[in-house]
Every structure is written in structure tokens, then in C-alpha cells.
C-alpha positions as CSV (number, residue, x, y, z in Angstrom):
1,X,0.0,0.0,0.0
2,X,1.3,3.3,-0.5
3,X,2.3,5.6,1.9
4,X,0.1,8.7,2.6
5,X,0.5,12.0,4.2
6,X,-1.7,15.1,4.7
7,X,-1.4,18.0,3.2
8,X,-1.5,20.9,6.0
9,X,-4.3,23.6,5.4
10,X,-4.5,27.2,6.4
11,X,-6.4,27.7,9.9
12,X,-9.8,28.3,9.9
13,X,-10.2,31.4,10.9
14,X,-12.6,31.2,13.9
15,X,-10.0,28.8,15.1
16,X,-12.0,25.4,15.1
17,X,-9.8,22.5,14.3
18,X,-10.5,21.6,10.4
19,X,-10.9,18.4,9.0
20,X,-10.7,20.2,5.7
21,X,-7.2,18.8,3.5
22,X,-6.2,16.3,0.8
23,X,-5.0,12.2,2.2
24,X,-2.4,11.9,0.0
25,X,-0.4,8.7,-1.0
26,X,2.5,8.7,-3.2
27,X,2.3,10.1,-7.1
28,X,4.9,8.9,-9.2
29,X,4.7,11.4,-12.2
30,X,7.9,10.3,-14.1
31,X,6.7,10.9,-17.8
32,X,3.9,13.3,-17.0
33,X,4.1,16.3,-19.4
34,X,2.0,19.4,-17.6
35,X,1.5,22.5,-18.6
36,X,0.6,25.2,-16.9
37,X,-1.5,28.6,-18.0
38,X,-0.8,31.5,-15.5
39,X,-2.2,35.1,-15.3
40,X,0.0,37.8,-15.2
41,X,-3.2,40.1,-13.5
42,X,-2.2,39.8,-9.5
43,X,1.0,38.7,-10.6
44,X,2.3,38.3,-6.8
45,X,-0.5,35.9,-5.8
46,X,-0.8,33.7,-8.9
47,X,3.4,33.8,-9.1
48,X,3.1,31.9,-5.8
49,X,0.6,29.7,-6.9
50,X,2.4,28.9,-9.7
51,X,5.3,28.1,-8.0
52,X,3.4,26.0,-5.5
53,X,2.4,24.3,-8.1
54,X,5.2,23.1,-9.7
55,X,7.1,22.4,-6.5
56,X,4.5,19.9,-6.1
57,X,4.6,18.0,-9.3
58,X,8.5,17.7,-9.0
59,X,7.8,16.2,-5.3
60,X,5.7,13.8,-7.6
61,X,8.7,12.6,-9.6
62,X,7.5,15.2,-13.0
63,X,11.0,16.1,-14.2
64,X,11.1,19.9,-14.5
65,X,12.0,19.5,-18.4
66,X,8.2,18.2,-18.3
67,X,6.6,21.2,-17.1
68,X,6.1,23.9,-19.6
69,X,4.5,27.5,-18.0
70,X,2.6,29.8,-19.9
71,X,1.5,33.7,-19.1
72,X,-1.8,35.1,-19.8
73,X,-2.9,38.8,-19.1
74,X,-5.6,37.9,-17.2
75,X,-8.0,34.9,-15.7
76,X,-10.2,35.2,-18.9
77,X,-7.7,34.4,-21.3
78,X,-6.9,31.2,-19.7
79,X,-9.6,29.1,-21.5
80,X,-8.4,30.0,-24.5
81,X,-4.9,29.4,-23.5
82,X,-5.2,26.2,-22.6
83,X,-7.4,25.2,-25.4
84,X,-4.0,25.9,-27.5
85,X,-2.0,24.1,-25.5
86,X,-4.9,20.5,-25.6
87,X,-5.0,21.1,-29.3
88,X,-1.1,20.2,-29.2
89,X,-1.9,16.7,-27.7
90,X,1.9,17.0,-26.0
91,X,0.5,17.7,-22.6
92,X,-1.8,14.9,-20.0
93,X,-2.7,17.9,-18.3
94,X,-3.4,21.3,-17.5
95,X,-3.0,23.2,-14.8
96,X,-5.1,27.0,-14.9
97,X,-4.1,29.8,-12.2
98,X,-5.7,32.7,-12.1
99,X,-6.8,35.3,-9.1
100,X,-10.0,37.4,-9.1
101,X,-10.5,39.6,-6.5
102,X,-14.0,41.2,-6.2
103,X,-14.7,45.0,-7.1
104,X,-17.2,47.3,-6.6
105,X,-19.0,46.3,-10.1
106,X,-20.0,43.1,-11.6
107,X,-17.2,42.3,-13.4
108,X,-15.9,39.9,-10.7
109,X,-18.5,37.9,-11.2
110,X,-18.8,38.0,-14.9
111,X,-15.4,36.8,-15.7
112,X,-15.4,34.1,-12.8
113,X,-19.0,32.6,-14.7
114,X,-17.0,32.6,-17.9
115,X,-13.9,31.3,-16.7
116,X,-15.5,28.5,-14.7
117,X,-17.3,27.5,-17.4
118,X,-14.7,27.7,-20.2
119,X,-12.3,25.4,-17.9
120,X,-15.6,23.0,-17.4
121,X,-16.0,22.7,-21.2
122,X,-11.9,21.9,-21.9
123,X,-12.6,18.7,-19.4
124,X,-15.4,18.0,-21.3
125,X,-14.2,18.1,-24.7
126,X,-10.6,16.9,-24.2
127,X,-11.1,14.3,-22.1
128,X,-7.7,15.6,-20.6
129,X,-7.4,16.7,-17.0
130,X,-7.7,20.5,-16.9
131,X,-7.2,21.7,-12.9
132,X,-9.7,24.9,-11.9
133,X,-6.4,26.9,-9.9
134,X,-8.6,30.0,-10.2
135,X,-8.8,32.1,-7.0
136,X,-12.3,34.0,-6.3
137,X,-11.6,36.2,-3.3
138,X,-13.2,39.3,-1.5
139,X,-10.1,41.1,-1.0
140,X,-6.1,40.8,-1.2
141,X,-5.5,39.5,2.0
142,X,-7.8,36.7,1.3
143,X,-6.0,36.1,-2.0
144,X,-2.8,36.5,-0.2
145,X,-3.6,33.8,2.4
146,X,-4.9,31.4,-0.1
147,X,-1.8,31.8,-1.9
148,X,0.9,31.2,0.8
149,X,2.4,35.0,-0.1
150,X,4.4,36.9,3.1
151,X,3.3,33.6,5.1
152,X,0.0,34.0,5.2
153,X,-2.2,30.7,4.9
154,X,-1.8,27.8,2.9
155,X,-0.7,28.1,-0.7
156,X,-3.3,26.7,-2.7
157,X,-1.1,25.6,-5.9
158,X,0.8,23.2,-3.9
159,X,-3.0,21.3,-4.2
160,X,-3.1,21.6,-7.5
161,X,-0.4,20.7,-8.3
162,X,-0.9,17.4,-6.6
163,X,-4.4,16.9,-8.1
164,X,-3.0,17.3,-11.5
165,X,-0.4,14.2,-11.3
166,X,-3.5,12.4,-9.5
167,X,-5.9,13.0,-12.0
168,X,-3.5,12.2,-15.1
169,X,-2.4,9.1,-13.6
170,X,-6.1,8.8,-13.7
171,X,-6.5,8.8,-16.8
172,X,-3.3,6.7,-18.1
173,X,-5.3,3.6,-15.5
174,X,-8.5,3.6,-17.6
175,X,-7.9,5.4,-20.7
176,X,-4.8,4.3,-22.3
């Protein structure tokens, strides 16, 4: 059986003890090619989560030469950046970071519909992991927290990085 270990989460913040976090066993994710699609908008956050990201894919065993990053203004180009990269076929999955911090107008909620749904429709039609790393926060500190920046919280990519060597060895077990 392989071994597992828990991911640590950021505390909840009325200080109950969570249960919230991902029972991990070992990935080995020799071979995996990833790619990743990054805004550059709140470029401090989704640098982190970037980052996050791929440190956890190379603590998977996916050799850094396998992980190709790729910069996007903003959250809503991502779909379409990603799209590119699927219609390659060189990748078994996607990772998409983005950060959207809520205004005082609807756009916030606009562009998180569209880009929730555009990543929905590249799992459907590709049949190819594609990882939702899109932050929705209220404000910067939230975004902050959730993204591991000054020390604050739990970075969030670390997850998906994780969940993106899960989900393509996924794949590989029933879809060959």
C-alpha cells in the first residue's frame, strides 16, 4: 500500500480545528508532461501559486523539463490558452491559475462565470485533466492567504499541483 500523508491547510479562521485537506499517498509522475497557464493580473499571488504548483509536481517525480509554463494577461484568457495548449496533444494535463478579486462592479462575477465555465468545457471536450487553480476572493488578504504570499495561509497551488499528477495518472489507469 502506498504511503500517505496530509497535506496541511491554512487555519480556519474562527479557530475550530478543520478536517478540511487532501489524504495523499504517493504520485509517481515520471513521464507526465503538464503544462501550466498563469495570469500575469495579480501577478504576486498567482506567481506563488504557480510556483506551489510546480514544486508539487517535481515532489511527484514530473522532471522539471516536463513542465512547460505559460502567461496570460488575465484569468479570462486562460480558456483559451489552454485550449492551445490541448489542441497540441503534448500535454496529460493542464494546470489554470488565475486570481480574481472582487470589485465594486460586476465584473468579478462575470469573468469568474466565464472562466468557470470555459475550464468545465476543456474537461469535457478533451477528455484531458484540466485543474480549476482560479482564485475568487473578496479582498487581497484573502487572496494572499490562499496563496501562501508573506506567510499567510496555505498556498493553494501546492493542491493543484498534486491533483493534476492524481488526475493524469487517472486517466493513463482507464484510458490508455
Amino acid at each position: 500500500m502506498a504511503e500517505k500523508r496530509k497535506l496541511e491547510n491554512a487555519p480556519n479562521p474562527d479557530s475550530a480545528k478543520t478536517i478540511r485537506g487532501l489524504d495523499l499517498p504517493q504520485f509517481d509522475g515520471k513521464g507526465l508532461k503538464i503544462a501550466i497557464v498563469s495570469a500575469r493580473w495579480n501577478s504576486i499571488v498567482c506567481g506563488s501559486l504557480t510556483q506551489g504548483c510546480v514544486d508539487a509536481m517535481k515532489a511527484c517525480g514530473v522532471d522539471a523539463a516536463d513542465i512547460v509554463v505559460e502567461h496570460v494577461a488575465g484569468s479570462y484568457e486562460i480558456p483559451f490558452a489552454a485550449q492551445v495548449l490541448l489542441e497540441t496533444k503534448r500535454f496529460d494535463g493542464v494546470v489554470c491559475i488565475g486570481c480574481l478579486i472582487k470589485g465594486e462592479t460586476m465584473h468579478f462575477e462575470y469573468i469568474s462565470e466565464a472562466v468557470t465555465q470555459g475550464i468545465m468545457n476543456l474537461n469535457l471536450k478533451y477528455n484531458t485533466p484540466v485543474i480549476y487553480g482560479i482564485l475568487g476572493c473578496l479582498n487581497e488578504e484573502q487572496a494572499k492567504a490562499r496563496a501562501g504570499v508573506e506567510g499567510a495561509g496555505h498556498n493553494s497551488g501546492i493542491d493543484w499541483g498534486y491533483t493534476v499528477v492524481e488526475s493524469c495518472l487517472l486517466k493513463k489507469k482507464y484510458l490508455r
